[in-house]
mmCIF entry with sequence, helices, sheets and N, C-alpha, C, O atoms, coordinates in Angstrom:
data_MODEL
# 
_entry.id   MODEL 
# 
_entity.id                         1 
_entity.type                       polymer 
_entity.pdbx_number_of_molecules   1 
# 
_entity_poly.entity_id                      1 
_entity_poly.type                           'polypeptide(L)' 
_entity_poly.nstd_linkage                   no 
_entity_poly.nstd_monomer                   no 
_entity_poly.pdbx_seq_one_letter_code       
;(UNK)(UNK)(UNK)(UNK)(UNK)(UNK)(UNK)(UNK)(UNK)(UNK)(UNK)(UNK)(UNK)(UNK)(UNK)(UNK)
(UNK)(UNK)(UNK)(UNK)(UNK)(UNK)(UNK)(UNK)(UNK)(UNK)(UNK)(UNK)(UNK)(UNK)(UNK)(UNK)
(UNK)(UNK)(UNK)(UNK)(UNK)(UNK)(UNK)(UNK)
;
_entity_poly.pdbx_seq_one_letter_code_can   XXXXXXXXXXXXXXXXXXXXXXXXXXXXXXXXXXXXXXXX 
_entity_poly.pdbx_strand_id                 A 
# 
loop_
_entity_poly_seq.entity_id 
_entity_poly_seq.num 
_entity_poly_seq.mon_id 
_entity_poly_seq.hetero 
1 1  UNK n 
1 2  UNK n 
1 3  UNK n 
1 4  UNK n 
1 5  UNK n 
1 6  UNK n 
1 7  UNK n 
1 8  UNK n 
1 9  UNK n 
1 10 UNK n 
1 11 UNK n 
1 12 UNK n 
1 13 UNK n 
1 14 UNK n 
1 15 UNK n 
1 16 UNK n 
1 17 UNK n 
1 18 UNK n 
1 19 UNK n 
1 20 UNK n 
1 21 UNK n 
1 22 UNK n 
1 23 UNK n 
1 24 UNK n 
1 25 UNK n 
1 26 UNK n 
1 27 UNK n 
1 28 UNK n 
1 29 UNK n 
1 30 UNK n 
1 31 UNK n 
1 32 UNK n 
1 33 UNK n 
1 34 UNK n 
1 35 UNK n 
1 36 UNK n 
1 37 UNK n 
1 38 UNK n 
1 39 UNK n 
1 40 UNK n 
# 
_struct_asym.id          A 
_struct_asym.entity_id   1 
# 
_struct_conf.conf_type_id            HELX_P 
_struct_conf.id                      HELX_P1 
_struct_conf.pdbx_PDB_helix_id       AA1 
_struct_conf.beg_label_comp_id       UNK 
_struct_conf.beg_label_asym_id       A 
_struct_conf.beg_label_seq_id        3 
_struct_conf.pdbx_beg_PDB_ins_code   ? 
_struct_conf.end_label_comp_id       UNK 
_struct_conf.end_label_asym_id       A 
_struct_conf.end_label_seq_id        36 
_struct_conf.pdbx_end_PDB_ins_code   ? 
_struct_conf.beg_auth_comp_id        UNK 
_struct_conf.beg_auth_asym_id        A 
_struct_conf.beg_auth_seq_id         3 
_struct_conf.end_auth_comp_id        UNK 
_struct_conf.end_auth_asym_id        A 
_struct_conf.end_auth_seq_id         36 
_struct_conf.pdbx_PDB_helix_class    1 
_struct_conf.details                 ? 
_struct_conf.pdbx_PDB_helix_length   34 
# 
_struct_conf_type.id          HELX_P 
_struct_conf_type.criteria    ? 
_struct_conf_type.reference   ? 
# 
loop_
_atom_site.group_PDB 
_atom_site.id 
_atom_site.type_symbol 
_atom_site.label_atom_id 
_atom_site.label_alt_id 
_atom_site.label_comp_id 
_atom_site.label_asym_id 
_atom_site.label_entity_id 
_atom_site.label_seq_id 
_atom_site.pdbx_PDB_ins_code 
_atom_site.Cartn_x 
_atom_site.Cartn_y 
_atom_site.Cartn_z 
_atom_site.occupancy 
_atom_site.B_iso_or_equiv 
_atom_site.pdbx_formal_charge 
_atom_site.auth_seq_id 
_atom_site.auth_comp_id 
_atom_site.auth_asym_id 
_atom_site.auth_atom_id 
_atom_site.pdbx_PDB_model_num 
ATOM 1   N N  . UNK A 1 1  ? 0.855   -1.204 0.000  1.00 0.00 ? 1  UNK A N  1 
ATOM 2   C CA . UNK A 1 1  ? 0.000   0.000  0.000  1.00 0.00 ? 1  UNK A CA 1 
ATOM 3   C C  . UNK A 1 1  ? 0.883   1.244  0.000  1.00 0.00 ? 1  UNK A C  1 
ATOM 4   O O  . UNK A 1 1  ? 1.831   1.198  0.784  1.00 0.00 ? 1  UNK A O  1 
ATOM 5   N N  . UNK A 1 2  ? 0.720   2.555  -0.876 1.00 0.00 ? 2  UNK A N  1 
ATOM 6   C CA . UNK A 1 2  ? 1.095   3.296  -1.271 1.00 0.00 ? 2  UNK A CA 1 
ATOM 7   C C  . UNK A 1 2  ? 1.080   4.513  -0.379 1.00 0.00 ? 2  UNK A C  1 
ATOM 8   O O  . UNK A 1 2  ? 0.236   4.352  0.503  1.00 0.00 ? 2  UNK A O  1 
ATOM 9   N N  . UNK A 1 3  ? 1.478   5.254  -0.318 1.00 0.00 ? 3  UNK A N  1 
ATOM 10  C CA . UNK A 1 3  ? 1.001   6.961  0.356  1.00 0.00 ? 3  UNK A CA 1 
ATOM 11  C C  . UNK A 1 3  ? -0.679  7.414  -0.633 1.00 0.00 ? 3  UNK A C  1 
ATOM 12  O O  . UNK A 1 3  ? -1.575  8.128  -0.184 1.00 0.00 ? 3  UNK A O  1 
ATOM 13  N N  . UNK A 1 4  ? -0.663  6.771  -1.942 1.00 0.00 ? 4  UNK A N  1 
ATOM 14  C CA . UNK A 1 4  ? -2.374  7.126  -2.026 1.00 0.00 ? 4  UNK A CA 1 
ATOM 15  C C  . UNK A 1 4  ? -3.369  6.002  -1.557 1.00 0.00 ? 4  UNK A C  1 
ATOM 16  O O  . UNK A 1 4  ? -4.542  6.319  -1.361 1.00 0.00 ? 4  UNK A O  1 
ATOM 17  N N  . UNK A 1 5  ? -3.019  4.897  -1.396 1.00 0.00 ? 5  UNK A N  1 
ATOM 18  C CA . UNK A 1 5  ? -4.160  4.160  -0.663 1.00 0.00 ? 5  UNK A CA 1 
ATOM 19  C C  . UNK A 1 5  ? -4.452  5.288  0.936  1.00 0.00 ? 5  UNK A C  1 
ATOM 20  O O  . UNK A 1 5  ? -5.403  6.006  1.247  1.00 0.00 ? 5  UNK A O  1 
ATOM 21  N N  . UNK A 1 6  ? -3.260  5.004  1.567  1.00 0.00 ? 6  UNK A N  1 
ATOM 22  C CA . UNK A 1 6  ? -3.183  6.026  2.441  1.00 0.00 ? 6  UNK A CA 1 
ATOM 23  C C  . UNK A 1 6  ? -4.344  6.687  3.021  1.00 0.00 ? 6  UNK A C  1 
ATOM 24  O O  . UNK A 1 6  ? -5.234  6.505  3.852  1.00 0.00 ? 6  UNK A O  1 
ATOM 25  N N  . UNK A 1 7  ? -3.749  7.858  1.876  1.00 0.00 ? 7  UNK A N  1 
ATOM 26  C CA . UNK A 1 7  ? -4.829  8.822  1.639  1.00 0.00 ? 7  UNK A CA 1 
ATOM 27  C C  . UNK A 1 7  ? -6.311  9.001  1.274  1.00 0.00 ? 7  UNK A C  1 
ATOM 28  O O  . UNK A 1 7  ? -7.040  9.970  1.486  1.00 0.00 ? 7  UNK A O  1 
ATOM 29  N N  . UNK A 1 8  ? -6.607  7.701  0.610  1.00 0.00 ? 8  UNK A N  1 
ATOM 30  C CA . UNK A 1 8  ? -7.861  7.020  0.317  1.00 0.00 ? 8  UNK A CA 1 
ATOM 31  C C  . UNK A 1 8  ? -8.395  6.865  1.635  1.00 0.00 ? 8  UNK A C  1 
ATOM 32  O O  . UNK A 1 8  ? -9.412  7.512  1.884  1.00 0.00 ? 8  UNK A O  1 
ATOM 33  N N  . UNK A 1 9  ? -7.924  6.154  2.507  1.00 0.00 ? 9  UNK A N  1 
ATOM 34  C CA . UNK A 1 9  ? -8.489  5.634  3.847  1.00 0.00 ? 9  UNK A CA 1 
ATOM 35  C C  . UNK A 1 9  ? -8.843  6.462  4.511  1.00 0.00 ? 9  UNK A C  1 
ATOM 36  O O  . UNK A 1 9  ? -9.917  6.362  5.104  1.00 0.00 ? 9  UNK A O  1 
ATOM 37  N N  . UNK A 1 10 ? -7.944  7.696  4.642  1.00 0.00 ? 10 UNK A N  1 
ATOM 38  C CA . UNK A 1 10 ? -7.950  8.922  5.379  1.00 0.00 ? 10 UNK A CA 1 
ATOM 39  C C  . UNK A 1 10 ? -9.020  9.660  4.923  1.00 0.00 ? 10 UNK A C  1 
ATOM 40  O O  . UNK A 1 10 ? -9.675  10.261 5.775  1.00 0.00 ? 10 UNK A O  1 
ATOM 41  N N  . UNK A 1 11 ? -9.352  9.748  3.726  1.00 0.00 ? 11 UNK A N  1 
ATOM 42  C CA . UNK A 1 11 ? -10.352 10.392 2.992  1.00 0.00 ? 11 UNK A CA 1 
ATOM 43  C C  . UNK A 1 11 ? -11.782 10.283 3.159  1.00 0.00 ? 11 UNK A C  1 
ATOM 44  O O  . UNK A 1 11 ? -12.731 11.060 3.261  1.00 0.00 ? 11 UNK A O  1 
ATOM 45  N N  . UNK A 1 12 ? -11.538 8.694  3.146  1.00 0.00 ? 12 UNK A N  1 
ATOM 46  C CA . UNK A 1 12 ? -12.708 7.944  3.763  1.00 0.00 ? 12 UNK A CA 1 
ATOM 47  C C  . UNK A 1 12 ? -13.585 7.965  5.087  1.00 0.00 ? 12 UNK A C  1 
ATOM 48  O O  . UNK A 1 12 ? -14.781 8.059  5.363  1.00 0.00 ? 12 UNK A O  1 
ATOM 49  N N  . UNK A 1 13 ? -12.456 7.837  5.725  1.00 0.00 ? 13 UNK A N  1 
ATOM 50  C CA . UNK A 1 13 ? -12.567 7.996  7.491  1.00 0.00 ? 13 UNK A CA 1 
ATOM 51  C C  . UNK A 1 13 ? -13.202 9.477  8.007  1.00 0.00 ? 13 UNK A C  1 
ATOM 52  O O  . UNK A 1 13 ? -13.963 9.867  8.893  1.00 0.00 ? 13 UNK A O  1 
ATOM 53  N N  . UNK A 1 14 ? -12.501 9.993  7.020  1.00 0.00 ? 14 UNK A N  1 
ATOM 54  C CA . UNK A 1 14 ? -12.740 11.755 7.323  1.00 0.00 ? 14 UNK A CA 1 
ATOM 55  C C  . UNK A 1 14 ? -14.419 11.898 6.190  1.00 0.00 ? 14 UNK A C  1 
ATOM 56  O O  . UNK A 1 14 ? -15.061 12.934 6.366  1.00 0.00 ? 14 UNK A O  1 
ATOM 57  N N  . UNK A 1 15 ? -14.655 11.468 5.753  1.00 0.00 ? 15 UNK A N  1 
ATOM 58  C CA . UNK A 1 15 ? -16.171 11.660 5.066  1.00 0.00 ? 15 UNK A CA 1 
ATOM 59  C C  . UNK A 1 15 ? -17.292 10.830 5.832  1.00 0.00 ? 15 UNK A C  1 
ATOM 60  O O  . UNK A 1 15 ? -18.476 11.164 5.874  1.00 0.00 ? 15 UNK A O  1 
ATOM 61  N N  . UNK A 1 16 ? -16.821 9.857  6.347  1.00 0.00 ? 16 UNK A N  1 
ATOM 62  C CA . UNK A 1 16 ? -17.704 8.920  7.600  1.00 0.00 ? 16 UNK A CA 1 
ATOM 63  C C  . UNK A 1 16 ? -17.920 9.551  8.540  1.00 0.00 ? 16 UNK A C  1 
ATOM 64  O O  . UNK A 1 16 ? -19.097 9.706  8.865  1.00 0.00 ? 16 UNK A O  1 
ATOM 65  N N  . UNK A 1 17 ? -16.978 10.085 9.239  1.00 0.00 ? 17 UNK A N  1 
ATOM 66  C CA . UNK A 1 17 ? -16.428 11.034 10.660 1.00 0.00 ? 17 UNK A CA 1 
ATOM 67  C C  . UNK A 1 17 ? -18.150 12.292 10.322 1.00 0.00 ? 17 UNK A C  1 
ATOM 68  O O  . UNK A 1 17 ? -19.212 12.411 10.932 1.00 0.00 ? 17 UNK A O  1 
ATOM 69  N N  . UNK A 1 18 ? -17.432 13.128 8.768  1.00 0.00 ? 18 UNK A N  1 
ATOM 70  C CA . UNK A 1 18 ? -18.492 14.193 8.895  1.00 0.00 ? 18 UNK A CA 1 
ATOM 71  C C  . UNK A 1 18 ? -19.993 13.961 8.917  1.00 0.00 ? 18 UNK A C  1 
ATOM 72  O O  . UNK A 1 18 ? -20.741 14.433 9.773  1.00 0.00 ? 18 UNK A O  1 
ATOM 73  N N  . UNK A 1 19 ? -20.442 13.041 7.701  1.00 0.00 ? 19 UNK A N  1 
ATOM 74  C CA . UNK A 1 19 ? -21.590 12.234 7.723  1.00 0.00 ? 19 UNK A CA 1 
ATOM 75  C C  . UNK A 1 19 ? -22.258 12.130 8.889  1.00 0.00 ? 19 UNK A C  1 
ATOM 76  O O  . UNK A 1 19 ? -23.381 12.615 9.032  1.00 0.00 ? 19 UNK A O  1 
ATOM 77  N N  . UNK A 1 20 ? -21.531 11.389 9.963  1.00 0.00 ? 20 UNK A N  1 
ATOM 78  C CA . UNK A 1 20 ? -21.362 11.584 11.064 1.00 0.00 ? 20 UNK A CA 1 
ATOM 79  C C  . UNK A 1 20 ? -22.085 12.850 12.257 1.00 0.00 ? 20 UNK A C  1 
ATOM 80  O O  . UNK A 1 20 ? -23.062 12.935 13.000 1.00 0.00 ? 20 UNK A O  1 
ATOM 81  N N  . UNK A 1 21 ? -21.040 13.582 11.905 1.00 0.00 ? 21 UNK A N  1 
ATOM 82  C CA . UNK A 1 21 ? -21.237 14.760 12.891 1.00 0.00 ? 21 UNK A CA 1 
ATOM 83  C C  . UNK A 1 21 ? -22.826 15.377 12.370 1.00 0.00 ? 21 UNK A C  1 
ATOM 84  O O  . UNK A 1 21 ? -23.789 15.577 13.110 1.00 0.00 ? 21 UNK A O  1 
ATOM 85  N N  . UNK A 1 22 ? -22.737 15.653 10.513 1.00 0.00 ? 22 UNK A N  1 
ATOM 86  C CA . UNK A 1 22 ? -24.002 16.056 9.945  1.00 0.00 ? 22 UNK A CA 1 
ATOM 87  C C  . UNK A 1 22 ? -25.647 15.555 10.573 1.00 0.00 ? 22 UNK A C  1 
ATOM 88  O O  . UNK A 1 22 ? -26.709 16.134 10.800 1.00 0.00 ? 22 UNK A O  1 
ATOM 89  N N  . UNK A 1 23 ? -25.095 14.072 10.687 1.00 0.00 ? 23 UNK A N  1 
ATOM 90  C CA . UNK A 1 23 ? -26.399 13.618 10.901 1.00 0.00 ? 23 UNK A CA 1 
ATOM 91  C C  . UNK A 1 23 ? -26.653 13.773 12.299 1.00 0.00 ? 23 UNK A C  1 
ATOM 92  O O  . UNK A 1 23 ? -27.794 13.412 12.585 1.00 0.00 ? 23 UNK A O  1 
ATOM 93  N N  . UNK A 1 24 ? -25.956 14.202 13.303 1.00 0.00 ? 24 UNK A N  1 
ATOM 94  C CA . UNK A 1 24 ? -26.226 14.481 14.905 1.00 0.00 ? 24 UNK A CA 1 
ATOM 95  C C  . UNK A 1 24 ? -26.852 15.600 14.581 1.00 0.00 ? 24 UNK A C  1 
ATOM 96  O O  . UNK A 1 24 ? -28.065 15.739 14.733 1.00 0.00 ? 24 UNK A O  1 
ATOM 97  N N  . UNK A 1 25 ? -25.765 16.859 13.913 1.00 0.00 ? 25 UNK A N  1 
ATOM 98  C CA . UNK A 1 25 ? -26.828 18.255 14.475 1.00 0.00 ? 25 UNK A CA 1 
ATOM 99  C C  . UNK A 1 25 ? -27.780 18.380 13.902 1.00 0.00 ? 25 UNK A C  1 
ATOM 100 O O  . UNK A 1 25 ? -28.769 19.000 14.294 1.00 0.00 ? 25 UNK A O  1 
ATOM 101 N N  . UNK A 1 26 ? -27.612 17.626 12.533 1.00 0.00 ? 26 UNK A N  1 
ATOM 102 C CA . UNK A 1 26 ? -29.170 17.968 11.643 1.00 0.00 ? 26 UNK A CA 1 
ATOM 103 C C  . UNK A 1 26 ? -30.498 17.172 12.489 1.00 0.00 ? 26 UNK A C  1 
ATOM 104 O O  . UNK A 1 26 ? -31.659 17.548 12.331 1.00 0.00 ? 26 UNK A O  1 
ATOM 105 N N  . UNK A 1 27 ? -30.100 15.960 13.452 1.00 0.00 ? 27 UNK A N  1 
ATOM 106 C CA . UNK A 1 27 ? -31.245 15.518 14.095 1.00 0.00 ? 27 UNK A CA 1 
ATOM 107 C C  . UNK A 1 27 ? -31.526 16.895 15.294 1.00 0.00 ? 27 UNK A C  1 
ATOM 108 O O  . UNK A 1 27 ? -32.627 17.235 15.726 1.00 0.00 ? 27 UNK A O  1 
ATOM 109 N N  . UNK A 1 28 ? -30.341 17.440 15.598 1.00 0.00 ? 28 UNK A N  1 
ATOM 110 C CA . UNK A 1 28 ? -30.546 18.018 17.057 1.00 0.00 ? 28 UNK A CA 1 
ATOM 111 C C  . UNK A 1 28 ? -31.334 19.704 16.831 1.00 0.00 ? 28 UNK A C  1 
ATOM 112 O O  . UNK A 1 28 ? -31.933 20.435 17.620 1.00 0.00 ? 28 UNK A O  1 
ATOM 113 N N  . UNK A 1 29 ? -30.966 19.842 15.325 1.00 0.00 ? 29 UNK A N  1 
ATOM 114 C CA . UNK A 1 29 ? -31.712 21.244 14.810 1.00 0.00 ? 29 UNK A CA 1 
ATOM 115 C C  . UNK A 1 29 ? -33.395 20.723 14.422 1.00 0.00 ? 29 UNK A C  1 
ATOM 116 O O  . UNK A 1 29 ? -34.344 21.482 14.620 1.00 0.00 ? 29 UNK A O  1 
ATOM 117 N N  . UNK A 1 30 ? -33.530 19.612 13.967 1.00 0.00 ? 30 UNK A N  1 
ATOM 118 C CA . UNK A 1 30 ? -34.686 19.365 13.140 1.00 0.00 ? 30 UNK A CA 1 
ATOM 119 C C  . UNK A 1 30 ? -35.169 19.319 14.848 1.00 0.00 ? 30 UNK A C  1 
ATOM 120 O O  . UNK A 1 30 ? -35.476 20.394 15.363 1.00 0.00 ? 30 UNK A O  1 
ATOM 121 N N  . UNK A 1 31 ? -35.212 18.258 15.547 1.00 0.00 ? 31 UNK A N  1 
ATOM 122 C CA . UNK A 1 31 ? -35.902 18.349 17.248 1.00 0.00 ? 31 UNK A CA 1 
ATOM 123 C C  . UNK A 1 31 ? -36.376 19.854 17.874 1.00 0.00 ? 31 UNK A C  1 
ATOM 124 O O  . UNK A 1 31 ? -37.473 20.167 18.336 1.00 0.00 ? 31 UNK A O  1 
ATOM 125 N N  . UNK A 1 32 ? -35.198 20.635 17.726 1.00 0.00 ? 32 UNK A N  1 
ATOM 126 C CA . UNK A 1 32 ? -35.210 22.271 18.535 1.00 0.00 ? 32 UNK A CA 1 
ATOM 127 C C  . UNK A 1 32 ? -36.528 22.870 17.167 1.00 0.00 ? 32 UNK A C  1 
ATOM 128 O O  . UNK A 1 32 ? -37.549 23.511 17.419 1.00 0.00 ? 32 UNK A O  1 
ATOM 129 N N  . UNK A 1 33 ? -36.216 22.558 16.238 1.00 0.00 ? 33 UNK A N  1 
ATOM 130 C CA . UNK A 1 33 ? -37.266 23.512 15.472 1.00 0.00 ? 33 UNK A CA 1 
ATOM 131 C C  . UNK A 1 33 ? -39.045 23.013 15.366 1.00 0.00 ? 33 UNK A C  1 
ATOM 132 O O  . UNK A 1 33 ? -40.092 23.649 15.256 1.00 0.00 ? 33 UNK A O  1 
ATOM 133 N N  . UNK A 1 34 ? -38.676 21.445 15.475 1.00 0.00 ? 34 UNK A N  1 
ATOM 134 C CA . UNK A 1 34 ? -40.146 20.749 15.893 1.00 0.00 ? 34 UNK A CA 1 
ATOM 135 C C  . UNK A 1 34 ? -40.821 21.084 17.227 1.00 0.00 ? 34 UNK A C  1 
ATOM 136 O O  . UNK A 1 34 ? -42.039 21.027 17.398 1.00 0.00 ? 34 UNK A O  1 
ATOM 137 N N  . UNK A 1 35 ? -39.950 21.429 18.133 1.00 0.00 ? 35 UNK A N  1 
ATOM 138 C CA . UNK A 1 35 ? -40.075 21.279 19.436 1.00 0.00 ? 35 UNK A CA 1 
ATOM 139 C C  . UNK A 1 35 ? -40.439 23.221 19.685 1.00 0.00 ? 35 UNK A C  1 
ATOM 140 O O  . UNK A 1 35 ? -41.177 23.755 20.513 1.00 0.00 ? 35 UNK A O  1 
ATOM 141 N N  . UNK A 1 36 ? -39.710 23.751 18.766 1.00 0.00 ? 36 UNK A N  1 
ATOM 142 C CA . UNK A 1 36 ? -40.630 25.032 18.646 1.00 0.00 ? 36 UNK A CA 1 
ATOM 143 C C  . UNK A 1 36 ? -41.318 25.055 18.386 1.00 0.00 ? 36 UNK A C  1 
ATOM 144 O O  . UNK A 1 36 ? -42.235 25.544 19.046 1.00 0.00 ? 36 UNK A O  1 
ATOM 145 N N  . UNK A 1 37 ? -41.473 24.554 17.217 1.00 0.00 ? 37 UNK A N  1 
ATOM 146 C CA . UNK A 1 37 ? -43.043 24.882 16.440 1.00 0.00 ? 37 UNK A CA 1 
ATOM 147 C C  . UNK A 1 37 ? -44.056 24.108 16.920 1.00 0.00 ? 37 UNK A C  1 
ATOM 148 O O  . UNK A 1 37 ? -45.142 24.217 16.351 1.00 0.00 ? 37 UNK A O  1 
ATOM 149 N N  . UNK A 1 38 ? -43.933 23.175 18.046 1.00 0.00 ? 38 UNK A N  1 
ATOM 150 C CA . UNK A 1 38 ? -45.490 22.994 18.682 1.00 0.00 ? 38 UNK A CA 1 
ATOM 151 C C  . UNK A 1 38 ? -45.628 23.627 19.929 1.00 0.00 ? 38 UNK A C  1 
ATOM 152 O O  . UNK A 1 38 ? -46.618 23.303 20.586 1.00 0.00 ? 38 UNK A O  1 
ATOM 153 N N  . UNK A 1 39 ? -44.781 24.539 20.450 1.00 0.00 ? 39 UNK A N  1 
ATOM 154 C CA . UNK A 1 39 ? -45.695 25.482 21.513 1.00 0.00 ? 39 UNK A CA 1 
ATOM 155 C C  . UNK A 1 39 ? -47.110 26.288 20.775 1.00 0.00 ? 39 UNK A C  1 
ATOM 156 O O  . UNK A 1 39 ? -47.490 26.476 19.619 1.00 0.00 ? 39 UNK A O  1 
ATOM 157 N N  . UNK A 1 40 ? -47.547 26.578 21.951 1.00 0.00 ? 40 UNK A N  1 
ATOM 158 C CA . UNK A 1 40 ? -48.993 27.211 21.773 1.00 0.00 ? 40 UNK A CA 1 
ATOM 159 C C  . UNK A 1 40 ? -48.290 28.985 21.519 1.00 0.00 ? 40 UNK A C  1 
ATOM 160 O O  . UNK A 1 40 ? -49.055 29.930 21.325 1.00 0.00 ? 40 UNK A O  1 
# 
């Protein structure tokens, strides 16, 4: 394995990682804005 497999893995890891993070706050914004919009 090369310095670009490497980098492949790293690439990888680091697009999982964000995916990741995306799908926490986008659940934790979509909750706060549901959770607004049903007060009275």
């Amino acid at each position: 394995e090369g310095p670009k497999g490497l980098a492949v893995r790293q690439l990888k890891w680091y697009v999982s990682w964000v995916q990741t993070v995306v799908r926490q706050v986008g659940l934790y914004l979509l909750s706060a804005w549901i959770l607004e919009g049903s007060r009275p």
